[in-house]
C-alpha positions in Angstrom: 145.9 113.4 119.4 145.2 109.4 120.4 146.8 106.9 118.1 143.4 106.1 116.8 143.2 109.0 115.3 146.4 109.5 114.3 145.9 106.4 112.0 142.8 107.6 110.7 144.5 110.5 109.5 146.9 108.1 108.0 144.7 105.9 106.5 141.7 108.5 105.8 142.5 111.7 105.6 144.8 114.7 104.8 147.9 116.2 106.3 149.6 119.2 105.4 152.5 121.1 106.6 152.4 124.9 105.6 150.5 124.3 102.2 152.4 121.2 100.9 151.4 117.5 101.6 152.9 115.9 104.6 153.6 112.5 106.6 152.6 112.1 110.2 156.1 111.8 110.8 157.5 114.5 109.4 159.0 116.7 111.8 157.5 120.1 112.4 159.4 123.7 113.1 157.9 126.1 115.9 155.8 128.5 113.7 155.1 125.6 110.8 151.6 125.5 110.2 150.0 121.8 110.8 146.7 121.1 108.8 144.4 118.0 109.2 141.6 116.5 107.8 139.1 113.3 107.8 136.1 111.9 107.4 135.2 111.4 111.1 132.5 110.2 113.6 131.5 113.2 115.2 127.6 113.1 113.8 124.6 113.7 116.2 124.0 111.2 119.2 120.5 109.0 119.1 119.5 108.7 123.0 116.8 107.1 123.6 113.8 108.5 125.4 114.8 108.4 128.4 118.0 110.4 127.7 117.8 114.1 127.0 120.6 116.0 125.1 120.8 119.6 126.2 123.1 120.8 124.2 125.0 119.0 121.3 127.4 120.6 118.6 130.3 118.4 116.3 132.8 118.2 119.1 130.6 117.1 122.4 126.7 116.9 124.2 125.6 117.6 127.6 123.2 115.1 128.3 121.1 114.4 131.3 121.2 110.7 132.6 118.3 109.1 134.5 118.8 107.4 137.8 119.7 103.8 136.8 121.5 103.8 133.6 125.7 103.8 134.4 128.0 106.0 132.5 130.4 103.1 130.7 129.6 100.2 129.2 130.9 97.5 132.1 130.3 93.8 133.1 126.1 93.4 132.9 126.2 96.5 131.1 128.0 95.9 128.0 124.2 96.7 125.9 122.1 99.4 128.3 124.9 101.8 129.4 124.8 105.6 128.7 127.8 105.7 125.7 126.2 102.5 124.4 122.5 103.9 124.2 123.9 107.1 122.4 126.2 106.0 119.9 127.9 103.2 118.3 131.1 105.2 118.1 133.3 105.2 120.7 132.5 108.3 123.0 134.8 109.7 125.7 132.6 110.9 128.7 134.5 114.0 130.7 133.2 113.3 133.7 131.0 110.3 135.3 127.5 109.6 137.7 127.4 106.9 139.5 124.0 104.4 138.3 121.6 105.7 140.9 122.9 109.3 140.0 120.9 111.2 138.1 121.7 114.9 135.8 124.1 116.5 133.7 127.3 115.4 132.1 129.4 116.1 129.2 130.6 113.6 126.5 133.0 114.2 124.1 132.7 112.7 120.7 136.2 111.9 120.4 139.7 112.0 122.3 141.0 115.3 121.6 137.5 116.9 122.4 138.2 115.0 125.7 141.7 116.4 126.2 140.7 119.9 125.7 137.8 119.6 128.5 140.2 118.1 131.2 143.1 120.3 130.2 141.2 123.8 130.5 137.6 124.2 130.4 136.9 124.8 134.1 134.7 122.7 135.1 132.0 123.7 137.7 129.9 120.7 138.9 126.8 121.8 140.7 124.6 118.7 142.6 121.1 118.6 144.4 120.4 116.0 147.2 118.0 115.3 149.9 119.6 114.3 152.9 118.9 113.7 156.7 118.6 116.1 159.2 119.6 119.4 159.1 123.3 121.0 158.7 124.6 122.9 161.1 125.7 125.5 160.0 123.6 125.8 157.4 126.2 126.2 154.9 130.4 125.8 154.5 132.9 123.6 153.1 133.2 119.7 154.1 137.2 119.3 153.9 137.8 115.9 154.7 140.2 113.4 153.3 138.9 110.3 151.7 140.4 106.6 151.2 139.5 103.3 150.1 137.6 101.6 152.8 141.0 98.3 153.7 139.0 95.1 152.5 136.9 97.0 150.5 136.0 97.7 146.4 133.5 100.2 147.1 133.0 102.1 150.2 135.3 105.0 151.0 135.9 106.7 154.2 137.1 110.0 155.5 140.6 109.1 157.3 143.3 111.6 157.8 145.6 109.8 155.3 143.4 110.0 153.1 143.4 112.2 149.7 142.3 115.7 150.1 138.1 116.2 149.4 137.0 119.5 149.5 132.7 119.9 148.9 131.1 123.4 149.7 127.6 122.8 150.2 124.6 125.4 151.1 121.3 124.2 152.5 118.2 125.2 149.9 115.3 123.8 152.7 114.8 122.6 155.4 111.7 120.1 156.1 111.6 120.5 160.1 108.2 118.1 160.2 110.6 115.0 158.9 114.0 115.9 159.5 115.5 115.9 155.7 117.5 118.9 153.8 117.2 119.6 150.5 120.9 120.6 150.2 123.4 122.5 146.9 126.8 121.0 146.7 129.7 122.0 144.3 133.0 119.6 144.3 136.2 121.3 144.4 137.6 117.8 144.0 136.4 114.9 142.7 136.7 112.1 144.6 134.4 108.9 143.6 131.4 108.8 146.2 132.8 112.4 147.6 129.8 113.8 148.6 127.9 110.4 149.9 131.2 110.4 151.8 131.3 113.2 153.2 127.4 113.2 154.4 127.2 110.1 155.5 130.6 111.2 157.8 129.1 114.3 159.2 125.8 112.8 160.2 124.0 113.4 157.1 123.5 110.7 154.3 121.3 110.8 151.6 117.9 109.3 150.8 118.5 106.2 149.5 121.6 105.3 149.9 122.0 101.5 149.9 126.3 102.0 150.7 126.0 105.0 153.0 122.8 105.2 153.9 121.1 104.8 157.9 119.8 101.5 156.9 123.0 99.9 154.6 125.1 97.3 156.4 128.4 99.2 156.0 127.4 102.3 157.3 124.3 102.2 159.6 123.3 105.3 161.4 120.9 103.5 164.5 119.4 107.1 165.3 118.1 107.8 161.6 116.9 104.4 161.0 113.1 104.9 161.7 113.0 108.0 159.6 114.6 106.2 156.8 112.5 102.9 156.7 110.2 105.4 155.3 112.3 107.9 153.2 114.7 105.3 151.7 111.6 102.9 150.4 110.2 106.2 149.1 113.5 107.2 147.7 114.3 104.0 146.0 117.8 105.1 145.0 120.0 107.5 146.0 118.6 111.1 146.1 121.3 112.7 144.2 121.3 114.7 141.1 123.8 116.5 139.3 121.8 119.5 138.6 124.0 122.1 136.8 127.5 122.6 135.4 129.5 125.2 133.9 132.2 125.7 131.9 134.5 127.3 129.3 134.0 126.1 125.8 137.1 125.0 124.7 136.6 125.9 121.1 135.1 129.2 120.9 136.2 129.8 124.6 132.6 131.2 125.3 131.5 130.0 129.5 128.7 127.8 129.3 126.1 126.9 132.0 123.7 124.5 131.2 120.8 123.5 134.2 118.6 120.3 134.3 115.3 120.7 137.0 115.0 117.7 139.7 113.7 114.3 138.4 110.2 113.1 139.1 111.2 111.1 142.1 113.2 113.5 144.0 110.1 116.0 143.5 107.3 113.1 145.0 109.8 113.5 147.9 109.5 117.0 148.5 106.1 117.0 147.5 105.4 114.7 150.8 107.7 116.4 153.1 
């Protein structure tokens, strides 16, 4: 339990220990029986209509971002982030997207919702992306280490002192006429920019990508750059979406799998290939 709720159990609600009124300090006995009880803050989420809720129940939601919107409130996005659009209690997101990420994550309406998720609930993270040329072979496991670029905030590298990245990834099509792969990838780890890492270090970036990309001043890739004048205008972000995730429920300990279809603008792409 967070402190914050510990003091609104003090100031709000009920404890008992086995049957008889109780203090939050009181000490408890292996086999005692602990009971709590407040008014809290758990009611439904209001996105707005650009957000979807998928699933929603007292103790969290899985709710598919658009491309644009980042996951926590942060400088220049203090009014227009995800948390902020869906409630204005505090929420506790169990995973993150990067803005230009769009798809699935899960939010938990409070902190011991969120401690149950990260603790046990076996996460499976499932992403979609459109990426350049074609993987060889087709499918297998990207294990590469990945740092901090030295000198930088953002971009990360694959370096062998790196911390260990693992992404499995299995083509879905291949668009011979313009070179780009429309490619599954499940983390194993979860390393922040793993997979734009690891493409953009085997040849591969994604549509779009302003850090990684063919055409981005940290990372340009001279032999894609034609292709991508096109494809990254087209793209306009970065052509990754978090398309499905799985897990086991930690309250009624029921797996879950919950699957959100590719945006608009990942489809146009397709559509044009």
């Amino acid at each position: 339990m967070s402190s914050t709720w510990v003091k609104r159990v003090k100031l709000y609600g009920t404890v008992e220990l086995n049957g008889v009124h109780a203090r939050v300090k009181d000490r408890v006995q292996t086999g005692d029986r602990l009971f709590f009880e407040y008014e809290d803050n758990s009611g439904k989420l209001t996105p707005p209509d650009n957000v979807s809720i998928i699933f929603e129940n007292e103790h969290y939601a899985v709710v598919n971002k658009p491309a644009g919107m980042v996951t926590h409130p942060s400088h220049g996005h203090l009014d227009d982030s995800l948390l902020t659009n869906l409630s204005k209690n505090t929420l506790h997101p169990v995973m993150r997207l990067d803005r230009e990420t769009s798809g699935l994550l899960i939010v938990a309406k409070d902190g011991y919702t969120h401690n149950m998720f990260v603790s046990g609930a076996e996460i499976r993270k499932c992403y979609l992306a459109l990426c350049y040329g074609r993987f060889e072979p087709e499918d297998g496991t990207l294990s590469f280490p990945i740092a901090r670029r030295e000198g930088s905030v953002m971009i990360r590298d694959c370096v062998p002192d790196g911390k260990p990245s693992v992404t499995h990834y299995k083509t879905v099509r291949y668009f011979e006429s313009k070179d780009i792969s429309l490619v599954e990838f499940e983390l194993e780890t979860g390393r922040c920019h793993q997979i734009r890492t690891h493409c953009c270090h085997t040849g591969h970036p994604l549509l779009g990508d302003g850090l990684y990309g063919p055409l981005s001043d940290d990372n340009p890739n001279g032999a894609l750059r034609d292709n991508a004048i096109i494809f990254d205008n087209l793209a306009g972000r970065c052509a990754l979406h978090a398309y499905k995730i799985e897990y086991t429920d930690p309250f009624d300990h029921v797996k879950k799998s919950f699957e959100a279809e590719l945006p608009d603008d990942m489809q146009r792409i397709i559509s044009s290939c």
